[in-house]
Every structure is written in C-alpha cells, then in structure tokens.
N, C-alpha and C positions, 0 to 999 in steps of 0.2 A: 784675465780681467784687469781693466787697466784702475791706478788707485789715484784716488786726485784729493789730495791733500785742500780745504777749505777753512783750516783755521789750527792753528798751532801754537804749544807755548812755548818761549825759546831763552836759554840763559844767554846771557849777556857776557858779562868781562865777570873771573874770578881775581879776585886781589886779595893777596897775603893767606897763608895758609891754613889759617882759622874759620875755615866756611865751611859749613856743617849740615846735611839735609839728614832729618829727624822724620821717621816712620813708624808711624803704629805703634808710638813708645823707644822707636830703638834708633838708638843715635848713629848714624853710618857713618865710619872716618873721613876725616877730614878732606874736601877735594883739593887738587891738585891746583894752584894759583896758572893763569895762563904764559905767564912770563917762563913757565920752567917746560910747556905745551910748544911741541910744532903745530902750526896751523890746523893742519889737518887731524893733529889729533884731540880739538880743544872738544868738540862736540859729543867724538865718543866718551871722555872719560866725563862728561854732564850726565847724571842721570835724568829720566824722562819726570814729569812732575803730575803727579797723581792727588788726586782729593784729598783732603787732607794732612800731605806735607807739610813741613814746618823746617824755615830755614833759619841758621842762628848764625852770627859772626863774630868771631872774637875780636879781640883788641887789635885796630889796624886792619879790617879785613873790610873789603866790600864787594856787594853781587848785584851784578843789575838783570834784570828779566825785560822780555818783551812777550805780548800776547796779542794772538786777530783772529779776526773771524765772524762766527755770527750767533747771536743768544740761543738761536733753535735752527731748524732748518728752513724756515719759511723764509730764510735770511732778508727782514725786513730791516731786520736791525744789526751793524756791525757790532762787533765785540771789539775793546780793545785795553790795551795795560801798558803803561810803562813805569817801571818800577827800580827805582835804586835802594836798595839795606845799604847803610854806613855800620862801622865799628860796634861792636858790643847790643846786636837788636836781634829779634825774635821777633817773629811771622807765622802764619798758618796758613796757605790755599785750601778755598775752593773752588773746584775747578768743575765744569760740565762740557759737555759735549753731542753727537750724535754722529750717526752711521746710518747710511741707507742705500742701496745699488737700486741703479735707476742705466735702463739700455745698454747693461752689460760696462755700463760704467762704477766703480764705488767709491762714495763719496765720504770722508773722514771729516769730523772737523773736533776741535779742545782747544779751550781756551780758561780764561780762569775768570770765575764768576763771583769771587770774593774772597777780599783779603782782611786779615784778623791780625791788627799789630798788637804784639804782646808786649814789648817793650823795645828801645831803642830810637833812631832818628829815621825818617825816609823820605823820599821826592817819590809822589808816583801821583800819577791820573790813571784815569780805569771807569771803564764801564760797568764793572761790576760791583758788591756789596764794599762797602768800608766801614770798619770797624776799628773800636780802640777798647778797654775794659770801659770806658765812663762816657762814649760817644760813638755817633751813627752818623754816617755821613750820606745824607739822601740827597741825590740827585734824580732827574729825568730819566727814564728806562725808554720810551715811546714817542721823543719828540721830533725826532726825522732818524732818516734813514742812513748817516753817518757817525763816525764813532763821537764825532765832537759833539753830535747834538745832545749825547745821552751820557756825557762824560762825568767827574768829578772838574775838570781842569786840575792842572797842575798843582801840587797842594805841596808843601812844607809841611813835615808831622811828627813830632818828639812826645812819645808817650815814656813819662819820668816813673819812678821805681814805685811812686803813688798811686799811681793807675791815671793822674793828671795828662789831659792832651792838650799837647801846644799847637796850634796851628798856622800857618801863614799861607796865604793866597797869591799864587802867581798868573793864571793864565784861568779865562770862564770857560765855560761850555757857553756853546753859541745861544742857547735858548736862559742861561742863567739858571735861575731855581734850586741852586745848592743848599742843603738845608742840614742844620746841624741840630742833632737831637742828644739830650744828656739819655743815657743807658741807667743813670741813678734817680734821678729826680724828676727826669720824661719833661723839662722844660725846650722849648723847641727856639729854633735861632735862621732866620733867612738869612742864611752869610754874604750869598749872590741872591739878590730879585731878581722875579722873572723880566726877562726881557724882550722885547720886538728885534728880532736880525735884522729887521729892515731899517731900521734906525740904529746909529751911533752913540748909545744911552754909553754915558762914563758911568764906567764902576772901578773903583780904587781898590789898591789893593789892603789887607786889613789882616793885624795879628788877633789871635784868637787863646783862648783857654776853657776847657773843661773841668770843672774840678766839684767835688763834693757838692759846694755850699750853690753851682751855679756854670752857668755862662758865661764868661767876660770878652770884651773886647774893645781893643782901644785902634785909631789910625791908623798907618804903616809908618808915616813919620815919628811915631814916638815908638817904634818896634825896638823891642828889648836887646842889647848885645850879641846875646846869644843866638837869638833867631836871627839876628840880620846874619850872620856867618853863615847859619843852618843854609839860609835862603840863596846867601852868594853865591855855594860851593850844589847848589842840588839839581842846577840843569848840566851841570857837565862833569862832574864825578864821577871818572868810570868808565869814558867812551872812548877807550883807547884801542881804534882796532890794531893796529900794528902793536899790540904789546905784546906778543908770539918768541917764544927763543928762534926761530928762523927767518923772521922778519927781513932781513937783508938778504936771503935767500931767495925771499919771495919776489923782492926788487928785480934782483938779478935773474929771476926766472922771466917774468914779467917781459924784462928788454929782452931778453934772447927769443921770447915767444912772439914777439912783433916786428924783432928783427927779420924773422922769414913768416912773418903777417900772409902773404898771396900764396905762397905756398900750401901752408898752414891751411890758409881756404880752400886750396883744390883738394888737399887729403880730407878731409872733412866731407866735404860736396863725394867724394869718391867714398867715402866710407856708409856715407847715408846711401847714397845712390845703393851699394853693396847690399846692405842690409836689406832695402826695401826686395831688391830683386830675391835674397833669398828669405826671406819672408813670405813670398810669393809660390815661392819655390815648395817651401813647407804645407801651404794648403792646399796640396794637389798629394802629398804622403801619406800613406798606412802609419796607422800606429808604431807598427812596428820597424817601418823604416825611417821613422819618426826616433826611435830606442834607441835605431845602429845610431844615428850621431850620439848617441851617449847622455841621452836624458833619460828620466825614470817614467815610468807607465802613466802616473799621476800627471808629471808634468807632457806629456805627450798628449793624452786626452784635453789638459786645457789648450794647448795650442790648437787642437781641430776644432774644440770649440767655441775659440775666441779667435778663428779663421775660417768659421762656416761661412760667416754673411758679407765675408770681405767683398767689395766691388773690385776686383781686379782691374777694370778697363779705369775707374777713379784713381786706385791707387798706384795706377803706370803714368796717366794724368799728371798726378800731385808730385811724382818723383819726377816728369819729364817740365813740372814749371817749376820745382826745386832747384834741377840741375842750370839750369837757364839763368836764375837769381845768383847760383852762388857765382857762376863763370862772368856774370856781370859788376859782382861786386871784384872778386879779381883784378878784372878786367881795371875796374874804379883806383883800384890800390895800386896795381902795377904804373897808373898812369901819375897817381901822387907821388910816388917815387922817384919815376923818372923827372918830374920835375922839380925833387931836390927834399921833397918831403921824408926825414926819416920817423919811418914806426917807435924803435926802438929809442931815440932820441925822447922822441915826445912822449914816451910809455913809462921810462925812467924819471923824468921832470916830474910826471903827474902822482909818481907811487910815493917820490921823496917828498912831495909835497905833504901828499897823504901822512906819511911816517912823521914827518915833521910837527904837524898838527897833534898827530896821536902824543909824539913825543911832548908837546906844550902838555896836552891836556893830562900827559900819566904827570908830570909836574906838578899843574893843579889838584893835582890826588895827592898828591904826597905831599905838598902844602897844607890841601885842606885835611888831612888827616891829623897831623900837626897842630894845626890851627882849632880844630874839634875837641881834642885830647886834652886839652888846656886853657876849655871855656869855663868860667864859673859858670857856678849854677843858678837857673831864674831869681833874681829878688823877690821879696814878699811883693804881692797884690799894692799895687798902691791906686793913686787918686786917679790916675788918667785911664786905669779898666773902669770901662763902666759895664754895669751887671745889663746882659741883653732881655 
C-alpha cells in the first residue's frame, strides 16, 4: 500500500549546541548543531515532533521549524507554520493530524495546531493557536482556502521573564482580522482590521505590549530599540541551508552529477524501465516464489495484494510513454552540449551561488546573535503607548 504523506512538521536549521526537545517532563540531550551534520544526516538525528513537545534554547542557539498541510482531512483549509526560537526561549506544540486509506491508497498528514510561547523572542506565522502566558493571538480559521487567508502573518514576539508580550507586525493575512486578546484581563485589541483582498486598504505596521494593567500600542515609527533589532534579524535568522560540514562536498557532488547529466538520464529511464517490468513480473508469482527472492511471508502477501488490480496493458503503457520522455530529454541535453553548453559549469555557479547566500545569512546569525545578547531591556511604558 502506497503512503502519501499530506502534511508534515519539519525542523529547520539547528544552531549552537544548546537546543533542547523537552517530553513528558523529560529533558532529552542536547541536539546535535547542523554545522558539525553531513547533509544527509541532519534529519535523522531531528527527532519527530509530537503534541505537546516543548523546545528550549540556550544562550546562542537557534531552531527554525516548518509546517503544512491541512486542519482536517476535508482539506478545505491549508495548515501552515513558520517558525524561528532565538537564544535563551521556550515553546510547547500542539500538533494534530489524521490518517485514513482511501483505494488502497494511505493517506498521512501532522502538522502543528498551536504554539505556546513560554518565554524568549520568535518570528513565526502559523495557522494555528498562538499563545503567550498574558495573550491570544486570534486570527481567521475559515476565510479561504489557503494558508495566508487563515494565518497570523508574520509576527515579532518577546515574551519577558514577567509574562509581558512584546509584539511587532510584519506581514497580514490576506483577509486581516488579527486580533489580540489579554489571557488576564480578557481586554480584546484588532491589531489588523478586517479587510476587502480586493481593494489595497494600507495597514501599517505597529509595536504592541501585553501586560498586566492592559494593551498598549504605539506606531512603528516610534518602535522601541530593542524590537526594531528583534524585527530586523527575524525574517532570515537561520536560513542557512548550506550550513552542513560537507557542504563543498555537496558542490562537488553536484558538478560531477551534471557533468554526465545524459547519461545519468539513460540509467535512470533504464532503471525505471527495469523495475516496472519486474514489478510486473511479480504479479504473475506464488507466494512462495515470491519468498525464494528473499522476502518474508507478510511482505509477499502485500505484494499479491497490492498487485491484484494492476492493469498490466496500463502499466506497459505508462512505462512505454515513460521511456520515450526520458530518450527525448537525453536526446534535448545531448544536443545543449554539443553546442557548447556545460551541465557541470552551470551546476557549480548555481550551488556556489547558493552557499554564498547561505554563507551571508549564517553571518547574519552571528551578527544578530551578537547584536540580541547586548540589547537593554524595554524602558518603562511612556507617553507614546497609548492603552488600546
């Protein structure tokens, strides 16, 4: 039975060694930063993120997540998250999902339905729940059928040692209606108005605070010190894919795999070709001659039965207009070659390019970490919050 993955939650970049996933009470050692990671082994050594995890970071350390998908399975509504933890913060998911086999198909999907900042700074939008100890962050669940309609937008969020939440606004949901409600005092705040997509309504972007006595909120132009940093460093904090110890491996893997590009096509097209025929081959065998090539009894019964209803004359079809594509794409590469075009040339440009990029932005991390480390702390409430 085949499994088709419909929504997923997935870590991002681990930075500095102080990243921490917290279960059911119990602190699991520290994960592994990706810089000391070959490529391929960043993802095993990620554990998977289950409901009520809780990620912590120590000084110097940042984790970014990604999530998608859909709230349920009627998938009317996408699911989605993006999320960076900075230095020294604490987090809780929750996370939902669903499973269902439908025509010998099964269908998975998890994603994360709400997040619970405990303390610390973060950039994240997300379709699901947001929370701080003294604030709710309500947005739209049902106003269209993509993730921006039902989002938070882009949010800046420092929840201080007080249970105080700082907020700044970077980017709306399409439909607006972001709405902030104190968790103490149950005073409620439209941060974003609703809005018409169809019209170009401005909405500015604006600092915020939760706290005890209230709501406050002032401009963006008179945004405090500290948020304006928070704010500068929180869309790209993080996004270093090349930050791997094999990284120039991966380069030089790269050109040499473009370097025999047409090749490379025909083993491919030759190997799928392969497969389908003996595929084919299999659903004409006994179980048991199904065992001699060396599978177990279990797995032999699912292949007769997930090879009862094959259409043979289809699937001789799909591999005879398979083979056709790949010998024409070949065919396409062979002929850019010969008129001067190198694969391997242009494969190498694009990956340093990449690394380059990665490399600016791991900079920007180690700038802004720097630069976070040694922000004073908010001044007292003055004249220009006014109480919402």
């Amino acid at each position: 039975m085949n499994e088709l993955v419909e929504g997923q939650i997935s870590w991002g970049s681990v930075i500095g060694t102080g990243v921490r996933l917290k279960r059911k009470n119990k602190l699991l050692p520290p994960l592994i930063p990706d810089i000391e990671l070959k490529f391929a082994e960043v993802q095993k050594n990620r554990p998977q993120i289950e409901d009520g995890d809780s990620i912590i970071t120590g000084p110097g350390c940042v984790a970014t997540f990604s999530a998608n998908g859909y709230s349920d399975k009627s998938k009317k509504c996408a699911a989605s998250t993006m999320l960076t933890i900075f230095p020294n913060s604490e987090l809780t998911f929750g996370t939902s999902g669903y499973d269902y086999t439908l025509k010998k198909e099964h269908y998975i999907c998890r994603t994360i339905s709400r997040i619970e900042l405990a303390k610390g700074i973060f950039a994240v939008d997300t379709t699901g729940e947001l929370l701080t100890p003294t604030a709710e962050f309500k947005h739209p669940t049902n106003a269209g059928p993509y993730y921006s309609d039902n989002s938070t937008g882009f949010l800046s969020i420092e929840v201080t040692s007080d249970g105080s939440t700082y907020f700044y606004t970077h980017t709306f949901c399409k439909y607006g209606q972001l709405e902030l409600v104190s968790r103490k005092g149950g005073q409620r705040f439209m941060v974003v108005p609703k809005r018409d997509p169809k019209h170009d309504t401005p909405v500015f972007q604006k600092e915020g605070v939760v706290v005890p006595g209230g709501i406050y909120v002032k401009p963006f132009t008179q945004t405090d010190e500290r948020m304006q940093k928070i704010a500068k460093y929180a869309l790209s904090t993080g996004r270093d894919v090349f930050a791997v110890k094999d990284s120039d491996e991966l380069i030089h893997q790269g050109e040499q795999n473009m370097r025999n590009a047409p090749a490379i096509m025909e083993l491919q097209g030759a190997g799928m070709g392969s497969a389908i025929e003996m595929a084919l081959k299999m659903k004409g065998m006994s179980k048991k001659e199904l065992m001699a090539l060396g599978i177990s009894a279990e797995q032999a019964e699912t292949v007769q039965k997930s090879m009862a209803d094959v259409d043979e004359a289809k699937v001789k079809e799909f591999s005879a207009k398979m083979q056709t594509g790949f010998g024409q794409i070949q065919e396409s590469m062979k002929k850019m070659q010969a008129s001067g075009y190198d694969f391997a040339k242009e494969a190498r440009k694009g990956a340093i390019a990449g690394k380059r990029m990665s490399d600016q932005n791991r900079a920007r991390t180690k700038e802004a970490l720097a630069d976070l480390a040694s922000l004073p702390p908010y001044p007292p409430l003055k004249a220009e919050w006014k109480k919402a």
